[in-house]
KOLVO-101556 format. One record per residue: x, y, z of N, C-alpha, C in turn; residue in one letter. Coordinates in steps of 0.02 Angstrom, whole numbers, plus 50000, padded with zeros to 5 digits. Layout:
<recs>
XYZXYZXYZa;...
</recs>
This chain:
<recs>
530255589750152530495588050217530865581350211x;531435581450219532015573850235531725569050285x;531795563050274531505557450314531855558750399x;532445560950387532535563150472532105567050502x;532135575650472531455579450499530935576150526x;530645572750476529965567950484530085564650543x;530415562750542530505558650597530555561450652x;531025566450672531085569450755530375573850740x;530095575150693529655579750695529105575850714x;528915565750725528625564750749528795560850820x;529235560450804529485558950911529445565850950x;529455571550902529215578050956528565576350969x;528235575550923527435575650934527325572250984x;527435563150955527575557551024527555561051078x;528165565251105528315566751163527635574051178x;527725576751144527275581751154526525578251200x;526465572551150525805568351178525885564451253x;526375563751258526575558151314526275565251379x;526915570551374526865575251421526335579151429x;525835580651374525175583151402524715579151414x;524735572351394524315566851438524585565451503x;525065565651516525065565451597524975571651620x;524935577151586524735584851645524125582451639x;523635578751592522885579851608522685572751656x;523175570451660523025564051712523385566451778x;523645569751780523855573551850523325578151874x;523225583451834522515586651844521865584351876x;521755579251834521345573851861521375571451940x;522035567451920522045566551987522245570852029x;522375577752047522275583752084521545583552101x;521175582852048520405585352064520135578552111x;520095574152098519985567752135520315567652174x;520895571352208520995570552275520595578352305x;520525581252298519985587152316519175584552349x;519125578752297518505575652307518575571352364x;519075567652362519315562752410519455565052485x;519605571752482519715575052558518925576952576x;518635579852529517785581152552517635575252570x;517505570152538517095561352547517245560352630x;517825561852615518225558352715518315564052761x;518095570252747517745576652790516985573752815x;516515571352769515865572852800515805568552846x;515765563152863515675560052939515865563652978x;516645567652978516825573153058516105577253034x;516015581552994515755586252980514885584653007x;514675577552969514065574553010514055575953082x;514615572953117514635570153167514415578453229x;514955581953185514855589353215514215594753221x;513805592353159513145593853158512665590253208x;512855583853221512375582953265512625582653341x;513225588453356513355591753424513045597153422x;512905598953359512525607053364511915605853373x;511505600453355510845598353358510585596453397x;511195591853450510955591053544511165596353585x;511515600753564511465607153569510925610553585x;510925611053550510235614253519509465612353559x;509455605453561509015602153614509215603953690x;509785604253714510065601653789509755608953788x;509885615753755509515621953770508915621053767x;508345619953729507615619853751507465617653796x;507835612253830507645607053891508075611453950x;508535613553966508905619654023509035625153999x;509035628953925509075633353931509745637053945x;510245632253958510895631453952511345633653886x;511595638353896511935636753823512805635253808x;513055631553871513575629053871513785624653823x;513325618553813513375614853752513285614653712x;513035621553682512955623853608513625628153611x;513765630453636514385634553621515025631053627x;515035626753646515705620253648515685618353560x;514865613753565514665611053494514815615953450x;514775622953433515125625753387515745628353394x;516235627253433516825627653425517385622453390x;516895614953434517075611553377516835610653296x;516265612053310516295611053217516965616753210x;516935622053215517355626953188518245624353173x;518015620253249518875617753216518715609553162x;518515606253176518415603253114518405606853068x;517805613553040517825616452969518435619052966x;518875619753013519525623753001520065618052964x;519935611152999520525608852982520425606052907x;519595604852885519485604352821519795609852779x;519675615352816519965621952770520675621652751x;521015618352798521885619052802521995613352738x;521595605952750521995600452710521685601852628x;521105604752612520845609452554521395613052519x;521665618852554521955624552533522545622052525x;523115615452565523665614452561523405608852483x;522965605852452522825601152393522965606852332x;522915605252270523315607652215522765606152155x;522375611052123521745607552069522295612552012x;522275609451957522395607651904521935612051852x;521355610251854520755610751800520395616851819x;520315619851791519755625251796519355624451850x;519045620651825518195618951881518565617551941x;518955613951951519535612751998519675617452039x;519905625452013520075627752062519755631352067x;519025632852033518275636652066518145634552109x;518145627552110517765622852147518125625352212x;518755623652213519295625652294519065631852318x;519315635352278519155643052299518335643752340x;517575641552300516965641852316517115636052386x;517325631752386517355627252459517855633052502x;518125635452493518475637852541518295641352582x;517765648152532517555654452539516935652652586x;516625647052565516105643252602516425642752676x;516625638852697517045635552736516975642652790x;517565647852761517415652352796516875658952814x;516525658652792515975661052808515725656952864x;515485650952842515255645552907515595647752968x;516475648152983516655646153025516515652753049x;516625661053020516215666353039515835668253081x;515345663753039514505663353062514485660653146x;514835652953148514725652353211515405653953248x;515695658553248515765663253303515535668553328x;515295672653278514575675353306514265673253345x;513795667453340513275663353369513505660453436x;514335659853438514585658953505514715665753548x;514935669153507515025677253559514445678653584x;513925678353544513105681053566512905672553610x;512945671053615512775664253671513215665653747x;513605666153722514035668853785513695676453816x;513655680753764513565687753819512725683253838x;512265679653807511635679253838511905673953913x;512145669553902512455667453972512745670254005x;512935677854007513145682454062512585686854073x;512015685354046511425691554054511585696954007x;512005696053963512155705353930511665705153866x;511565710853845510915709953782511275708053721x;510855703153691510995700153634510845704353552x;511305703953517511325708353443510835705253396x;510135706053397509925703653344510125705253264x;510565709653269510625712453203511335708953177x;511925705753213512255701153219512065696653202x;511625692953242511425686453235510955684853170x;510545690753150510275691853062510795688253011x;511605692853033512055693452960512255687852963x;512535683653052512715676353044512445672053008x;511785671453003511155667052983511385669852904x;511495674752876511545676452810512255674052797x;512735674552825513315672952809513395666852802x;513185660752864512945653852867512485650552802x;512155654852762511675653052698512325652552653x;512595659852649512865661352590513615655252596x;513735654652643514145647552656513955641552612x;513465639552634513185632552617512835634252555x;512995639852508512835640752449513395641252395x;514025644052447514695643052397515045635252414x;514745633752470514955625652484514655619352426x;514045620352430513565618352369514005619552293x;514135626652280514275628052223515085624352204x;515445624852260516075622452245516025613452234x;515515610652267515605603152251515335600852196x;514865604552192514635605352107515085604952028x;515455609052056516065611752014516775603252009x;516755602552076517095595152083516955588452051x;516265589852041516105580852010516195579751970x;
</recs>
């Protein structure tokens, strides 16, 4: 091999190195902003849980279920808009885009679940009979949520 070869044959490399160290530092930072939209989701997401939780109370105490069915509409749109700024982010890495995909799939199931739990709140605030067999799969769908939600942040760290 001639000292030129050698030579572009190692400024290819050089370059070879330059350009797949920044795809894996882009990657990276794809995945750390994934993380970064969850971190600054959970306070809304807190905040929304504990509308479902005085919810949840304001019914034992009247029996009312106006303010549980508000309280899960908003979480729903909160989990929605988590869902939107999620799905519009970009993962890079493997685990990366398990991770998206398992938050997503999560995400929607949850938001599923409590519309169910609002349709059946509503027909019981019109007197009409309530689906226990509905309200079973919500409660299952709502698990299996917060099990691909679990699994996808897992996958993130």
């Amino acid at each position: 091999m001639s000292g030129r070869a050698a030579r572009t044959g190692t400024a290819l490399a050089g370059t070879l190195c330059v350009v797949l160290g920044g795809a894996v530092a882009t990657s990276q930072a794809s995945d750390a902003t994934l993380r970064a939209t969850l971190k600054q989701a959970v306070p809304k997401i807190a905040r929304s849980q504990a509308r479902i939780l005085n919810g949840i109370a304001h019914y034992d105490k009247t029996h009312s279920v106006s303010a549980l069915i508000r309280a899960s509409k908003q979480q729903n749109q909160v989990l929605g808009a988590l869902e939107t700024k999620i799905n519009a982010e970009s993962a890079s890495t493997a685990n990366g885009r398990k991770g998206k995909a398992d938050i997503i799939l999560g995400l929607r199931y949850i938001i599923g679940s409590n519309d169910v739990f609002a349709a059946q709140l509503e027909r019981k605030s019109k007197g009409e009979s309530v689906s226990k067999a509905e309200i079973s799969a919500a409660v299952k769908s709502a698990e299996k949520g917060n099990l691909e939600l679990s699994a996808g942040a897992k996958l993130l760290k």
